[in-house]
N, C-alpha and C positions, 0 to 999 in steps of 0.2 A: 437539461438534456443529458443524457447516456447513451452512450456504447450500443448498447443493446433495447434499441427503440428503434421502432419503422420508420419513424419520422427523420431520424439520424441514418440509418442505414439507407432511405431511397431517395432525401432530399438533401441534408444538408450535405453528406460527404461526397455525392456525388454532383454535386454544383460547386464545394467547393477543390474537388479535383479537377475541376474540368475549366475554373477558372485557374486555379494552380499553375495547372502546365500552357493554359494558351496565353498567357505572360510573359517578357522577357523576363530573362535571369536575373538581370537587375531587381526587378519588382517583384520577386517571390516573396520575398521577407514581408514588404508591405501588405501583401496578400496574407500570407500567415498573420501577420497581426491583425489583421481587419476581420477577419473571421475568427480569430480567436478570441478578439473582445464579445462579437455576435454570439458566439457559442456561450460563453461566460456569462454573457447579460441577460442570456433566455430565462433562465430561471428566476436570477435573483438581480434586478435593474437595477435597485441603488447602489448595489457592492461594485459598480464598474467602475465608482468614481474612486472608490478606494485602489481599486485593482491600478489604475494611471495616477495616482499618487503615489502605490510603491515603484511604478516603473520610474517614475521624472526623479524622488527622493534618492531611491539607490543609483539610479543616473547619475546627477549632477554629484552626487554623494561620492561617486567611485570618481569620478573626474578632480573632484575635489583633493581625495586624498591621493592620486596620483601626482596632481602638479604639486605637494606639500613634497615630497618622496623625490620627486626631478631634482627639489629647491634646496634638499636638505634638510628642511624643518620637519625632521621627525618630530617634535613634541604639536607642532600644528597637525600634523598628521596621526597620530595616535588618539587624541584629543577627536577630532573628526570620525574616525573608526570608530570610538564607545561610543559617541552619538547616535550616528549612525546606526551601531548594531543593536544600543538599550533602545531605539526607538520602532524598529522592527518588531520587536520582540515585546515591547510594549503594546505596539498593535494587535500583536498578535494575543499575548494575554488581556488584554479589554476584550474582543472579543468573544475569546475561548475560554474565561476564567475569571472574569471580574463576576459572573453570577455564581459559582462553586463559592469564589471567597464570601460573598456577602452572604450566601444560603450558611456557611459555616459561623460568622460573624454573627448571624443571629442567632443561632442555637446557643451561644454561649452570653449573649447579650443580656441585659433586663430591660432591653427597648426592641422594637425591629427596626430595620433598615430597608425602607422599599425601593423597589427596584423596576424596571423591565426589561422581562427575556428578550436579546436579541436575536435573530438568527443567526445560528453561523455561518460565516463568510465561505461560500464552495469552496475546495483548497485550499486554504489559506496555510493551513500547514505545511501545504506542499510546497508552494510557492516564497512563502517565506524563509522555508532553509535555504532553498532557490537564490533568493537574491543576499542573504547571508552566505553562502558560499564564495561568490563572489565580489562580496564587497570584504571577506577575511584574505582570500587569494590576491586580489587588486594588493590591499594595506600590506601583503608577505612579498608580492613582489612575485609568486607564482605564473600570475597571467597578468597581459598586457589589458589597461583599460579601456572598453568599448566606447569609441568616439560617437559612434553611428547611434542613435537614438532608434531608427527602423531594427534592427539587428538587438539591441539588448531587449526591446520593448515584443520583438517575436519568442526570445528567449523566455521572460520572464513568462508571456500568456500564452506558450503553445499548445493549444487546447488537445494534442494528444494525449499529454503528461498531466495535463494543469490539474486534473480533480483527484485523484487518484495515483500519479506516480510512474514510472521508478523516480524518484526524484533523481534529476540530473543536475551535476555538480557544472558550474561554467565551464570550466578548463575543459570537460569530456566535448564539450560541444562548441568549442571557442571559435576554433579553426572551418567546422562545417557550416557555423553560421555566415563565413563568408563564403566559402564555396565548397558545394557539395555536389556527390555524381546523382545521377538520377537516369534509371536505365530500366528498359523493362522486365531484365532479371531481378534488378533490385526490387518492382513494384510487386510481380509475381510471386516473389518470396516474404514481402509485408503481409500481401494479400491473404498470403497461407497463415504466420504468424496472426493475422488477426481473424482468422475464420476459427483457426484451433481455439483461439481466445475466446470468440462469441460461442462456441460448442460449448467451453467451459461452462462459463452464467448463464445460459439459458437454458441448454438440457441437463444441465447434472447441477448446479447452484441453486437456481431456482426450484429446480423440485425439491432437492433433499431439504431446502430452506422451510418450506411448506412443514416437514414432517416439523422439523424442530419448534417452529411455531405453535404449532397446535400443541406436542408437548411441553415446551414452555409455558402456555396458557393454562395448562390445568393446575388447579390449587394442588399444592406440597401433598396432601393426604389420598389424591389421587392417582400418586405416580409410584410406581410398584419399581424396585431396584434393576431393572430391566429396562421398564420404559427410561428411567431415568438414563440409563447407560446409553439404548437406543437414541434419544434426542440427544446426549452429548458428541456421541458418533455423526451423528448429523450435521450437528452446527460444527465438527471439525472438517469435514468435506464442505461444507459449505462456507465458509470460512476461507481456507483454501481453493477451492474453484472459484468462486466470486472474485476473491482480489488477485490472485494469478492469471485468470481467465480475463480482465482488465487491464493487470499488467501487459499479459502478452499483445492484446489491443491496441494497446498504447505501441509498443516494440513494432507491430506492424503498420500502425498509423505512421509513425516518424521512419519507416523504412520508403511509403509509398512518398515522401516529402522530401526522402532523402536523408535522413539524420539518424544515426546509430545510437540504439538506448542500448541503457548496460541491462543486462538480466537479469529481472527482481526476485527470480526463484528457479532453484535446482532440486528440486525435487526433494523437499524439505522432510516428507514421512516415511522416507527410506533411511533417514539420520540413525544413526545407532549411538548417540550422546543428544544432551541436549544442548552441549558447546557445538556439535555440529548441524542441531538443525537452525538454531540461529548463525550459521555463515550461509545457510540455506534459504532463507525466510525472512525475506520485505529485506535484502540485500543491498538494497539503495540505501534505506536508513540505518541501517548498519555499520555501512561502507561510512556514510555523513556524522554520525556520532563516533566513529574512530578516527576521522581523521579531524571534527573540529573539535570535540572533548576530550576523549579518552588518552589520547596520545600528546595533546598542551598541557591535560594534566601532571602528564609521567608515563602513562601507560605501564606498560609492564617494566621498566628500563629504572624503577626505581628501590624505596625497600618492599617487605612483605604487608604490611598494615596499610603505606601507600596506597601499594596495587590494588587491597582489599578496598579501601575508600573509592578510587577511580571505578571500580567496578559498582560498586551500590553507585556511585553520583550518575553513570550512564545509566544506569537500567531505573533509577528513581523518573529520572528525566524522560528516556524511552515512553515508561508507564504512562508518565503526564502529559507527552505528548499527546497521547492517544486519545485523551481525552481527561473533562475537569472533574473526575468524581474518585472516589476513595480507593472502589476498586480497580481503577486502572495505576493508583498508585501503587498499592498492592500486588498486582499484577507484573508490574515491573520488578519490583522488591521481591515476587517470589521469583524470579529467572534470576536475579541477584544473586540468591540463596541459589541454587540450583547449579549455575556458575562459580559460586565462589566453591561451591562442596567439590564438584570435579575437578578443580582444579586444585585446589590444596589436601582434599582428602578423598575422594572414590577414584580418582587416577588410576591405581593402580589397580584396582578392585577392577574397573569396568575392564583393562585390558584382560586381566585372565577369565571374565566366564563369554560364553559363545555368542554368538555375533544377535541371534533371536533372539535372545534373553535380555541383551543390550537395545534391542530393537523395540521389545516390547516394553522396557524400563523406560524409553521414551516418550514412547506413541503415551501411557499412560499420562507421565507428569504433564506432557503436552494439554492434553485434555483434560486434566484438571485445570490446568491454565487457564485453555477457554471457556471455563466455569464461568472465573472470573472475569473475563475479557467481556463474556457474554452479558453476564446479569446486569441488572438496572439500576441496582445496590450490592453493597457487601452484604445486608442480610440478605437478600435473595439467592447470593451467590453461596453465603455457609446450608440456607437449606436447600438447594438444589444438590450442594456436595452430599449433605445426610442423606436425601434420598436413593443420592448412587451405593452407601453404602448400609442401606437400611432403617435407617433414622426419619420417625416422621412421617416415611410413607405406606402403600399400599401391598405393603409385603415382598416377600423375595418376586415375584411374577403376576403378571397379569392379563385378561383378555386385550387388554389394549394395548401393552406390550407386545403382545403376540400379533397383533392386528399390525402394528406397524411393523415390525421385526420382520415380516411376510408379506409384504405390500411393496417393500422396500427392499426386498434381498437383493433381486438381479441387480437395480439401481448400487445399492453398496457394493456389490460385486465387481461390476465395471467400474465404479471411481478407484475404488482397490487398486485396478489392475492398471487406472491410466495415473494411479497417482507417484509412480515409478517410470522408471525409462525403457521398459521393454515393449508396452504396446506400442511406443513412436517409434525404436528400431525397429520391430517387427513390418511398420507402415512403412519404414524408410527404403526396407531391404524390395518390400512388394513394390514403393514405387519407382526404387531405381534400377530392378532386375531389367534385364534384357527384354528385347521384344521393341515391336514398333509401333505399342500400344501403348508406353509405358507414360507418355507426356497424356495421353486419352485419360487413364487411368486414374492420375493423379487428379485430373481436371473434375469429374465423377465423384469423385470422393469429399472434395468441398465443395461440390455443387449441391449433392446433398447434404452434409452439413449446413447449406447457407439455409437449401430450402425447409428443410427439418427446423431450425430456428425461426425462419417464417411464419411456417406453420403455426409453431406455439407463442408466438408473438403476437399472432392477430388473434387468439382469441386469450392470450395470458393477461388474468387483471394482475397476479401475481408478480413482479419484476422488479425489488428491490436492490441499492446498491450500498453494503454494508460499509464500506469507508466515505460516503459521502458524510459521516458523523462526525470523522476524526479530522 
């Protein structure tokens, strides 16, 4: 189930708010957890059993190395933490990574090793930094260990966050798991957050995704250095509207529940470095790999080869995060590079030329990026690169570059313009100007947004959601 489905927008979210609120306060938490297993199981029924094994294992597990830590037996306690966190992480590589390694095992093999593909687990990404957060803060002594079984078990499967993110660290949400406000400003203002959100992926994600697709699909000697450019522009808005427009969904869903998500993105392709558009971009895992890696390793606080090291082991890791195949290794490895050049040697370069020039030296490597991020292989991804720059393909220009270039203009135009913070001031200014219309107005304005996504909803076969992969 997604976000951005009829069956989610007119049934489940609104039976499960309406059980929500006519609840005591006591039993909200139980209510989130009850629906958020339902939400979780629709899709994929066997993985629920896994889903209440990580909740009861990092349970008992955090419980565990709390009373070690009361007793003074640090070494029982530390002992229980690598448990603990290799077995997480174990789960989480069988899942995500035990077919990458044997597909690699065999290429090098004189035997094969057979196997079968599993699915992957919804979130399991997510949800496993999730309860790894929490069970490193418990062992540091950060935060207090969650007695209540009702309360960690809503944490871990809050089907706002669970498939897609921000990923929320314990400690952010420690306190509102036991009490939180809940008021209809506060619902009002979710409600906004996640209508901007479903505008995202359904009117501008979903279509510009379409373009990319069809360019995608055409064999290499078909794509003229324009379409290719064309489709990389695409899957970079689409890319970014998909999982921001998600994100903010989530932000809104945990606003209507009551609970404060941190910000997954600030407006990443307005960055004029590429050190600043990742403090911009998927900000939650960012935030979660500086403070459990980058900074236990040394972070910056040590020598120069150090830092350089801490820098590639985050961004190898980031990469493989994202998924089990070469080029999201790569991928990682190349913001490695990228990162490690600005910081030891374009520093001072980038400050002296003008603000555009920096913008555009971005936007590019960005999209080179998502070459990578995109393709299905690193060879798909080196000849997708030749055809943006000639190589391979269907010459400098073509009809069907053109075709889409002109199909797609206003669409590019307007994510342009909303992919920056001026068309929201500009909304903000109309809807907080004077008048005694101004509460009508605002009301209009996501009412069509809702119904506009309606619209294209009931008759979209098209409706994918690009990190339900990672």
């Amino acid at each position: 189930m997604i976000f951005s489905s009829l069956f989610f927008l007119y049934v489940f979210l609104p039976v499960t708010l309406i059980l929500y609120y006519v609840v005591p306060t006591k039993l909200k938490n139980t209510v989130l957890l009850l629906v958020s297993l339902i939400f979780y199981a629709w899709g994929e029924p066997v993985y629920i059993f896994l889903m209440i094994f990580s909740i009861l294992f990092n349970y008992f597990s955090g419980i565990e190395i709390a009373f070690y830590r009361e007793e003074n037996r640090d070494k029982d306690a530390k002992i229980c933490f690598w448990v603990t966190t290799v077995a997480n992480l174990a789960i989480l590589g069988f899942f995500k990574y035990y077919g990458f390694l044997i597909d690699n095992l065999n290429a090098i093999l004189p035997f094969e090793i057979p196997y079968r593909q599993l699915a992957l687990p919804i979130g399991i990404s997510f949800y496993t930094f999730q309860t790894l957060s929490y069970v490193i803060d418990v062992y540091l002594g950060k935060v207090e260990v969650q007695k209540n079984l009702i309360h960690f078990g809503a944490y871990v499967t809050m089907f706002p966050q669970l498939i897609a993110g921000p990923i929320v660290k314990y400690s952010d949400v420690a306190a509102q798991l036991v009490s939180r406000k809940i008021s209809l400003r506060r619902f009002g203002d979710g409600t906004a957050w996640f209508l901007r959100g479903l505008g995202k992926k359904v009117l501008f994600a979903n279509n510009i995704g379409m373009v990319y697709d069809a360019i995608a699909a055409l064999a290499p000697d078909q794509r003229s250095v324009i379409t290719a450019w064309v489709g990389c522009a695409a899957y970079t808005f689409q890319i970014y509207y998909d999982f921001s427009g998600y994100s903010d969904m989530a932000i809104g869903l945990g606003k209507m529940f009551g609970f404060d998500f941190i910000k997954n993105f600030d407006y990443p392709y307005t960055s004029s470095s590429v050190t600043e558009f990742w403090r911009r971009w998927h900000i939650s895992l960012g935030s979660w790999f500086r403070e459990y890696v980058y900074i236990p390793l040394g972070g910056n606080r040590c020598s120069t080869l150090k830092n350089i090291r801490n820098i590639f082991v985050v961004w190898m890791l980031t990469g493989f995060w994202h998924g089990a195949a070469w080029n999201f290794i790569f991928w990682g490895l190349y913001y490695g590079i990228l990162l490690f050049l600005e910081k030891y040697t374009l520093k001072s370069f980038l400050e002296r030329v003008p603000l555009f020039v920096k913008h555009i030296y971005t936007m590019i490597l960005v999209m080179i990026g998502w070459v990578f991020f995109s393709a299905p292989t690193m060879g798909s991804a080196t000849t997708y690169l030749g055809n943006m720059i000639g190589i391979g393909g269907h010459g400098f220009i073509d009809s069907t570059g053109l075709y889409y270039l002109g199909s797609s203009a206003i669409l590019f135009i307007l994510m342009s313009l909303c992919a920056g913070p001026l068309v929201y001031r500009l909304f903000r200014h109309f809807a907080l100007s004077g008048g005694s219309f101004k509460t009508t107005r605002v009301v209009l304005v996501y009412m069509g947004i809702f119904l506009l996504c309606t619209a294209y909803l009931v008759n979209a076969t098209y409706n994918p959601f690009l990190y339900f992969r990672f």
